[in-house]
N, C-alpha and C positions, 0 to 999 in steps of 0.2 A: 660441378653441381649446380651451377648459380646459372647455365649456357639454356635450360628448358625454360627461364623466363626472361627470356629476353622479348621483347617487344620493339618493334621493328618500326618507326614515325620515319613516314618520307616528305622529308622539307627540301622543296626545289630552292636549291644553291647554283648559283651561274658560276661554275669552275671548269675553262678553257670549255666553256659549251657542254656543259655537264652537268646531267643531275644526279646528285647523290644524294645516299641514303644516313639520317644522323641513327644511329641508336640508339636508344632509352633501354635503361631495362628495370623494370619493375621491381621493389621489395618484394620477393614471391610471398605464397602463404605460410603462415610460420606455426608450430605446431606447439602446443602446451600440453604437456604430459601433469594430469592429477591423477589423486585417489577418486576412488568410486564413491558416489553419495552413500552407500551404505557405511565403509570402511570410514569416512570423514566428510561429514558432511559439510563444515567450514571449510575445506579444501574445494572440496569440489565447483562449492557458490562463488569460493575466490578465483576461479579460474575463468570463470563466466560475464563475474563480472569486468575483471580486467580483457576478456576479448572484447566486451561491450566497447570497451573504451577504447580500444585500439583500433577498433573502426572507428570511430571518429576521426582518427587522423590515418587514415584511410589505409591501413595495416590490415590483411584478411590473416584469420586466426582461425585454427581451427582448437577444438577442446577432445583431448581423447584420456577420457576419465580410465584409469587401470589398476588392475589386480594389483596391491600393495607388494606382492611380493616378487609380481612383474615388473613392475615399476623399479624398484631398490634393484635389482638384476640391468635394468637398460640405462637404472642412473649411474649405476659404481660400476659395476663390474663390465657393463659392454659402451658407456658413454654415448646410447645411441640415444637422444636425444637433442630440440632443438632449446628449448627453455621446459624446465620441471616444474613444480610445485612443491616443494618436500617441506622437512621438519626433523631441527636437529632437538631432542629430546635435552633439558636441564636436570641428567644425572649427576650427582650430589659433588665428584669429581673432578668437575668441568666449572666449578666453581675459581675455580683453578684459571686462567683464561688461556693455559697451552694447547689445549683440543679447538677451542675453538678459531683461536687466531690461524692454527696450523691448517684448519680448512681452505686456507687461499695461499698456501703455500705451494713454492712450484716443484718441490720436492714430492709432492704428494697428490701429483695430477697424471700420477699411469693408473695405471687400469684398474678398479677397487680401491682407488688412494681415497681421500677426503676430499678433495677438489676435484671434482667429477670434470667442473666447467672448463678447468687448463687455465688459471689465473697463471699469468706470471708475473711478477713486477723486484728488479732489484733489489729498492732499496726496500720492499714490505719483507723479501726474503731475509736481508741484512740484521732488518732488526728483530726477525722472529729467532735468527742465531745467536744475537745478542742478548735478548730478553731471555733466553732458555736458560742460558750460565749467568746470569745478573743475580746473587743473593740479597744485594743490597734492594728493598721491596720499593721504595720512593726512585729509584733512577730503571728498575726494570719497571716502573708503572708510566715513565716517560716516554718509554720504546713502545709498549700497550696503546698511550696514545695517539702516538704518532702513525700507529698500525692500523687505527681504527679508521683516522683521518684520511687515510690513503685509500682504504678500501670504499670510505660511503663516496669519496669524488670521484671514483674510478668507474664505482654500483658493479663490480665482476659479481655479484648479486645482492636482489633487493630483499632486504628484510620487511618484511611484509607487517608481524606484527607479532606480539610476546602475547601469550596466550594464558588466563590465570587456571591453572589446576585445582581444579572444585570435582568432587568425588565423595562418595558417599559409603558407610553400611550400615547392619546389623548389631544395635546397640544392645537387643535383647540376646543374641548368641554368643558376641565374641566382645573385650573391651583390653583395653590399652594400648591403642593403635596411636603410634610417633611422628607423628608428621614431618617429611625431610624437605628443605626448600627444593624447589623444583621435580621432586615424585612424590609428594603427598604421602598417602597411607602403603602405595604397592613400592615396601623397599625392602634392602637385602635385613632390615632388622625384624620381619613380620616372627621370624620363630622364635626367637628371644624377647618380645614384644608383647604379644598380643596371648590372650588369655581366653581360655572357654569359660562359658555362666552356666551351660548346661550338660549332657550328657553328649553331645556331639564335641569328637575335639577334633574333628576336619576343616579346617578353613576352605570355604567356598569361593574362589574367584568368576567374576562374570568378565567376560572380555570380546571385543571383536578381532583382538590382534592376535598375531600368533607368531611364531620366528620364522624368517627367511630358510633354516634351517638347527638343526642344532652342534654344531662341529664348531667346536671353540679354534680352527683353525680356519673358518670361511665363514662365517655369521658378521653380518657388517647393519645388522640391525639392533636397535634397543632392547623391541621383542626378543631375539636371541639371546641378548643378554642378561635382563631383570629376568629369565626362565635360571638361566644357565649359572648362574652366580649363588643360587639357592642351594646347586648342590657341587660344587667346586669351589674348593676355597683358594684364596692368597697370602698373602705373606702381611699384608695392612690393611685391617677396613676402617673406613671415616666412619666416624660415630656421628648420631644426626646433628652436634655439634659441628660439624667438618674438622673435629678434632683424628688425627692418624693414632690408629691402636695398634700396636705389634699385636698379630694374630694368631698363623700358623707361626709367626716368627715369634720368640721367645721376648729377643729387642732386637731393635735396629739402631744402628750409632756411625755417625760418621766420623772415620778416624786418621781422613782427610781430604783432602777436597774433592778427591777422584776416587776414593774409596768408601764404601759404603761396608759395612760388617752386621753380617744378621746372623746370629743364631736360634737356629729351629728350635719350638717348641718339642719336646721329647714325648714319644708314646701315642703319633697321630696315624689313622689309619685309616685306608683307603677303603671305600665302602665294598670291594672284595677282599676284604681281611688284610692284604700288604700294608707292611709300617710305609709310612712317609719318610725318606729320607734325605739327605742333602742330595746326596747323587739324583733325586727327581726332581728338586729343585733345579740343580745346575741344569738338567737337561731338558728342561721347559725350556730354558731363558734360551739357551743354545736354538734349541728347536724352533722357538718362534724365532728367531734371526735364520736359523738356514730355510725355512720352510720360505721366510721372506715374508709373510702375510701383513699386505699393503696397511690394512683394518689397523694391527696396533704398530706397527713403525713406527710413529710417532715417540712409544713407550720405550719400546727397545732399540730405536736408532742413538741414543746417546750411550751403549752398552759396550766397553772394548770387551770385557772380558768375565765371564764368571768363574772362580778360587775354589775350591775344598782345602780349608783350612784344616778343620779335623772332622771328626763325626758328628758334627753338630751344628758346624762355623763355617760359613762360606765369607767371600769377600767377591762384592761386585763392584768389578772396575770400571770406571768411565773413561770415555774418551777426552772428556773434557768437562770441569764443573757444570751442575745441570740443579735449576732452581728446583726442579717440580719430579725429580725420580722419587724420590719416598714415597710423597702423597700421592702421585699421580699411579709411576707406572708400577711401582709394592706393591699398590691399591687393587688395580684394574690386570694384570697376567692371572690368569687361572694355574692353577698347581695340577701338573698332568704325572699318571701315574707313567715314567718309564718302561716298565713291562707291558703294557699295552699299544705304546704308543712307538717306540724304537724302530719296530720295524714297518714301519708305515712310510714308505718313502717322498708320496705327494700327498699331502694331507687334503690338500681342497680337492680334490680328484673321488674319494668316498662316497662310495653311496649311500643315500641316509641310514640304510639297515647294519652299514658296516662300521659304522662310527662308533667308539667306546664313549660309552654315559658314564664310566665310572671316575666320581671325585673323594673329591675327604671334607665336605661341607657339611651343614648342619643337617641339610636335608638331601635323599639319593634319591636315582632315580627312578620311579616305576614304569608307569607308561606313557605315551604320547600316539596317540591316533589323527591324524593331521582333520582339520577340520571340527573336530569336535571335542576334543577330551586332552586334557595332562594329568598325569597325578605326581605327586614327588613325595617320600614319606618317610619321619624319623630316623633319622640314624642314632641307633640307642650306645653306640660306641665314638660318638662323638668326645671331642674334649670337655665338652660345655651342655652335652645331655641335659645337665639336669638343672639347668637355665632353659628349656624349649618344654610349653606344655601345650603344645597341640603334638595332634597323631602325622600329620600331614598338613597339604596344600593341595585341594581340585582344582583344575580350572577348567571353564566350561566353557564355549568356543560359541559365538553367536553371529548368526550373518550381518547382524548390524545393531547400529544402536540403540533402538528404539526394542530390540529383545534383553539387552542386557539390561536395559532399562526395568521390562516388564518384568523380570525375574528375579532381579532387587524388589520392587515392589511387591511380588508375590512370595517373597521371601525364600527362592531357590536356590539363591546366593546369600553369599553374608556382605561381600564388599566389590567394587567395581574394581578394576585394575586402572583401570583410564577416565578419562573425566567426562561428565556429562555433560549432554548440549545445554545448550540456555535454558530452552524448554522446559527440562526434566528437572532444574534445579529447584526451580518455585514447587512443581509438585511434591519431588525428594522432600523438603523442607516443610509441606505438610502431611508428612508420615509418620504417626507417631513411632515406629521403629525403628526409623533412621536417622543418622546422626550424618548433618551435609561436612566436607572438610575443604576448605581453599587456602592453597597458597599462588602467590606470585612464581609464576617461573622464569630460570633464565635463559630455556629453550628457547627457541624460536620458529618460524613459516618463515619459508624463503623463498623467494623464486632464484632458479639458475639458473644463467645462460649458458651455450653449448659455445666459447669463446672461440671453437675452433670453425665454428661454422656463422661465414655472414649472411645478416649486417650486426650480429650479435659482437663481433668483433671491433666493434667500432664504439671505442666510448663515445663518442656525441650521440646516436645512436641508443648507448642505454643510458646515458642520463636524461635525452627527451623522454622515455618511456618511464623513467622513474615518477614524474611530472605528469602521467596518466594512470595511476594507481591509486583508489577511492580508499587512500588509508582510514578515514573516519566512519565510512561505512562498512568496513569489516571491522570495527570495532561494535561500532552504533546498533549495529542489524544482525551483523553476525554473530556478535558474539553475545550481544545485548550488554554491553559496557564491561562485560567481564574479561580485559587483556589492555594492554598501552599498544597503542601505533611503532612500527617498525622502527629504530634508529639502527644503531652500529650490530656490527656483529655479538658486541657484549653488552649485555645487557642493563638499565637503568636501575635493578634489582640488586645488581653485582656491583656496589656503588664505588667500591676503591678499584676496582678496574675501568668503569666505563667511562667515554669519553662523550660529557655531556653538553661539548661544542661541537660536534662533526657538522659538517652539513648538510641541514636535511632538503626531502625534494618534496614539498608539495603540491598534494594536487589541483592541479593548473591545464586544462588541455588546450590554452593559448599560449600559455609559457612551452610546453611540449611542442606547438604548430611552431614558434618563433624557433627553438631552439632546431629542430632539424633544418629549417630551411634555411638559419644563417652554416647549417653546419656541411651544404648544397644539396640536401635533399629537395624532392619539387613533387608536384601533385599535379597528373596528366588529366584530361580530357572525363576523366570517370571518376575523379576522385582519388587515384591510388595512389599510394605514393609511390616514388622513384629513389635508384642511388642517385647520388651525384655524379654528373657529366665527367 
């Protein structure tokens, strides 16, 4: 790969009457994959300005701004990238710090895993197996630390910057919206939550996002998710407390260290009329393990086995104690109906019009027209009906932000799904029918590197580059003070996980020039830089 930029310097050497040739070869041009200014436009300005800077230390960079949902496609599932832009979204779950730590896991660096980039590092592996089974929460928060430590000196990617979640609606249509740390108003409590003032009981969403797909068996996006969780339930939802409620499960109790016992809620039913039963429990759990689906492995890799106890009682066995299966992966598996899904042999293989929509969540599915339109709408045979008083949920699909913007303002919508630019928040805030909402999140912007491709393999390499990143100006400018500067993978937010000694890299573009070139990087005749000899 690396043989088309070689550069060829002829320095006459007197060897036995001989001149030869030395070779150099050039850092080539290195490519930055974002979203498009419409889709995110903090993205987009971060990628530009970090080429800015990478020419300075004479790095050519090119920016190829892309479809969100081509992008999530060439970052997980085909790894064709050379450094990305992305953004792991702070759903309420991930509170937890196992999703995220397991992002640099080397378990989780094939194809659709979570480490797109191919980190591998021993001992980060070691203690992400230890901290999984550590109940004890002061000695697994050791292992946390030590995880965090290893990834900011390593930078297998640089955390760009935590982003605050400000979002706005409709105070005159709709009111008792719960704000949850790191999703704000658009969460899985909007149908139990939120209330009509008038004769409309449709909640209106404006959004520019939309899901990668909707097949709870290949969705490796957020979008897919916060869509998809409205109308398929689980067995645990976190209440905006991050407290774990038995759900579809009646209760859950561990009855020992490897055993987990849940008994189903009795009388639930699939929004094509089939009861929910244990038999479609067990054969989710199963299903996502033989289907293999990279997306939640994480959830279902500590699973030896799931029980039918009787009609009601399952027991899931582990392989070995696991701090975070109740909260986490109860939480987060979606409950598939059996009879739909048994005989589907390769689940990610579906074409979008073959995929069954059908759950047993509060809300089912109606339609979805890509680009423009979702609806999802009461299920009046829910368990908890008569806790939900809206009819439904619209969402209405915009090519960018500045329409989801204008439509809130013009009142076409009732609430944003996503959060507004800087811009739009001073205006929001003088409307008198909106009500602005922020919290802190514990998502994060990241850039990745493609570790499998050099010079991105070479830590000296990305810790000079860490050293060329204007973290105060995507706060300052970009964001207009509304997020904190990058540190660890977990967040300042998440204060009993985060490790608020790592090392940080600031920016410095002589600290950068010094560190490649003690690292033998060199800068030719034009400015560009070189490998080392």
């Amino acid at each position: 790969m690396r043989s088309k930029y070689l550069v060829y310097l002829l320095v006459p050497v007197l060897v036995l009457g001989l001149s030869i040739g030395v070779i150099a070869e050039r850092v080539p041009e290195l490519n930055i994959m974002t979203t498009t200014e419409g889709y995110d436009p903090v993205r987009y300005e971060a990628a530009f300005l970090i080429q800015e800077n990478l020419a300075e230390l004479g790095i050519e960079v090119s920016v190829e701004p892309t479809e969100f949902s081509t992008l999530i496609q060439n970052f997980y599932n085909e790894q064709d990238f050379e450094i990305a832009i992305a953004g792991w979204s702070g759903r309420v779950d991930r509170l937890d710090p196992q999703h995220f730590l397991g992002t640099l896991e080397s378990g989780q660096a094939d194809l659709g895993g979570n480490n797109p980039g191919g980190y591998v590092n021993e001992r980060y592996d070691e203690l992400f197996a230890l901290q999984a089974k550590e109940f004890d929460q002061d000695q697994r928060r050791e292992y946390v630390l030590e995880m965090q430590e290893i990834a900011m000196d390593e930078q297998p990617v640089n955390i760009l910057f935590f982003r605050d979640e400000v979002v706005a609606y409709n105070h005159n249509n709709f009111e008792g919206f719960v704000p949850m740390a790191g999703e704000a108003i658009y969460n899985e409590w909007i149908p139990f939550d939120v209330d009509p003032l008038g004769e409309d009981r449709m909640l209106t969403i404006g959004t520019t996002q939309e899901p990668d797909n909707i097949n709870p068996l290949d969705s490796t996006t957020v979008w897919g998710w916060k869509f998809m969780r409205m109308y398929y339930d689980k067995l645990i939802r976190l209440s905006p407390d991050i407290e774990p409620l038995p759900w579809a499960a009646e209760s859950v109790d561990a009855i020992d260290d490897n055993t987990i016992e849940v008994v189903l809620r009795e009388g639930m039913l699939f929004h094509d009329g089939e009861p929910v039963t244990v038999e479609d429990i067990k054969f989710t759990y199963d299903y996502f393990r033989e289907q293999d689906f990279a997306y939640f492995r994480p959830f279902y890799q500590p699973l030896d086995e799931v029980t039918i106890v009787d009609d009601n009682t399952l027991h899931f066995v582990l392989e070995e104690p696991t701090s975070f299966f109740i909260t986490v992966t109860l939480s987060q598996i979606p409950i598939l109906p059996k009879h739909l899904w048994e005989d589907i042999e390769a689940a990610d293989q579906l074409n979008p019009e073959d995929v069954p929509t059908v759950g047993s969540g509060p809300l089912k599915f109606d339609t979805y027209d890509r680009g423009e339109y979702k609806r999802l709408v009461k299920f009046d045979d829910y368990f908890k009906a008569d806790d939900i008083n809206i009819d439904g949920v619209d969402f209405n699909i915009y090519a960018d932000s500045e329409g989801v913007y204008t439509a809130l303002a013009t009142e076409e919508i009732d609430m944003t799904a996503w959060r507004l630019e800087p811009a739009q928040i001073e205006l929001a805030e003088q409307e008198d029918h909106l009500t602005v909402v922020s919290v802190p999140d514990f998502g994060y912007y990241h850039m990745t590197y493609n570790l499998r491709v050099p010079p991105m393999d070479d830590v000296e390499f990305r810790r000079a580059l860490a050293h060329a990143v204007p973290y105060e100006t995507f706060i300052n400018v970009l964001l207009d003070g509304l997020g904190e500067r990058g540190t660890s993978i977990i967040a300042p937010v998440n204060a009993f996980w985060h490790n608020p000694d790592v090392p940080l890299y600031d920016y410095d573009l002589d600290l950068a020039r010094e560190r490649l070139e003690n690292a033998g990087y060199w800068w030719d005749d034009d400015g560009r830089l070189n490998f080392p000899e």
